[in-house]
N, C-alpha and C positions, 0 to 999 in steps of 0.2 A: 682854396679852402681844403682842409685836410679829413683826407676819405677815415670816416669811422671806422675801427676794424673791427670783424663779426666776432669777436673776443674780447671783453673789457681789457684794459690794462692789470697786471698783475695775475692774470689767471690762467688756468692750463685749459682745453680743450675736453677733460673730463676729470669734473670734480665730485668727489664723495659727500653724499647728503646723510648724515647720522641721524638715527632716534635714539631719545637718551630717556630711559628713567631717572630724574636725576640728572638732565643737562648741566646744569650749574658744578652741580660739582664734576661730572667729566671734562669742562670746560679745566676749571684750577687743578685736575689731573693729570692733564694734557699737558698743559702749562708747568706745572712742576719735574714730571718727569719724563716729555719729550722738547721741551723748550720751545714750544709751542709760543704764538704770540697772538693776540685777542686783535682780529683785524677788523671787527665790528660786531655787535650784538644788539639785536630789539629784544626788550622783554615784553610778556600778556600783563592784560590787567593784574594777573594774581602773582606777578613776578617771576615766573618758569618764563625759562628761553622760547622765545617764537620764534627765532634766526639769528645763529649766531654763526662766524666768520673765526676763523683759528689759520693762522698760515703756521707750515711745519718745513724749514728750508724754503722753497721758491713754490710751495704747492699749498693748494687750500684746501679744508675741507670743513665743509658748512656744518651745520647741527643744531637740535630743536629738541625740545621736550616732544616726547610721544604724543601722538597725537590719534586716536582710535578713526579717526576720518580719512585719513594716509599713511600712516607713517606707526609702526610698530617697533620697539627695541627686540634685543636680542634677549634682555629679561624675559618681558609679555611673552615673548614666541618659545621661549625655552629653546632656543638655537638661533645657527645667523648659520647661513649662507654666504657670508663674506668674511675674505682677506684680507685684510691692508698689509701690502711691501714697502716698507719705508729702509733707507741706508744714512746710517746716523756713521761718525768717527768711528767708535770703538763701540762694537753691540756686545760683549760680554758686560762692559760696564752701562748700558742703557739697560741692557735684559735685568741686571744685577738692581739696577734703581727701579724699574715697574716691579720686580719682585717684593723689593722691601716697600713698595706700596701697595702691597694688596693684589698683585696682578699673580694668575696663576701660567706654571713653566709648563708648557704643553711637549718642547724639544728644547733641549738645551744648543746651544752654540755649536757647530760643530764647521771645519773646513770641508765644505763643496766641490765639487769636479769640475763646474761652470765658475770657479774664482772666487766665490763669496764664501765669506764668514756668517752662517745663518742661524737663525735660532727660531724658536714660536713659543708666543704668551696670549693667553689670555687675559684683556685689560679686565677692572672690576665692574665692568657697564657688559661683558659677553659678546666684545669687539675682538675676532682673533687680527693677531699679528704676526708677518714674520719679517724681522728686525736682521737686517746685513751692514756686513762693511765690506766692499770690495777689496781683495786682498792682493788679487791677478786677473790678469788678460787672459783668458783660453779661447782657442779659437774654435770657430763652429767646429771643424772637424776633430778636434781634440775631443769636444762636447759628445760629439757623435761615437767618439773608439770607448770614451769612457761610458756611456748610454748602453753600447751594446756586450760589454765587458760585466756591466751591472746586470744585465737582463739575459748573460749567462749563469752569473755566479748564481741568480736566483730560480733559475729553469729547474 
């Protein structure tokens, strides 16, 4: 008989649990301009997400209508605490499609010393992102001559 693994199948080790003012539609936000795919959803009696399932590449991340008993958006709060790093193909042309939905440009694209193509948006639910496409290999100690190269120019 085959040993259970302490992971379902299909899932990472830590996955992001969203609150959504407006679940549903971050759900077909997600879906249209990260290609996002709907890996399961329960809805409440009154039709708002109670658990929904969105995979984005090989990773999941769950999501729900607000819920004042656990769970607050980043609306309710007027801020979030959290990042999401995701690496799509081409993030000038993902940044360029959250934009013309509604998402606000917090940093635009720019090439990194660590290899990535990086940018930051804010989604229209007050979910920050920062959106890469790895572009090169550097190695730690590259990382590290350009780290301290940065942390003169700015002394």
């Amino acid at each position: 008989m085959a040993k259970t693994s302490y992971i379902p199948e299909g899932y990472n080790a830590v996955i992001p649990a969203l609150a959504f003012k407006g679940a549903d539609a971050a759900i077909k936000w997600y879906k249209n301009v990260f290609d996002a795919k709907e890996k399961m959803r329960f809805d409440n009696p009154d039709k708002t997400v109670a658990h929904a399932e969105l995979t984005i590449g090989d990773d999941v991340i769950m999501l729900s209508e607000e819920n004042p008993e656990f769970n607050k958006s980043p609306k309710t709060l007027k801020g979030n605490s959290v990042t999401l790093c995701m690496y799509v193909p081409d993030v000038d042309a993902t940044i360029k499609k959250a934009l013309d939905n509604n998402a606000k440009l917090i940093k635009p694209a720019e090439d990194q010393f660590y290899g990535d193509r990086s940018g930051r948006i804010e989604d229209p639910f007050g979910y920050l992102w920062i959106i890469s496409t790895h572009v090169r290999d550097v190695s730690e100690e590259e990382m590290k001559k350009a780290m301290e190269e940065m942390a003169h120019e700015h002394a």
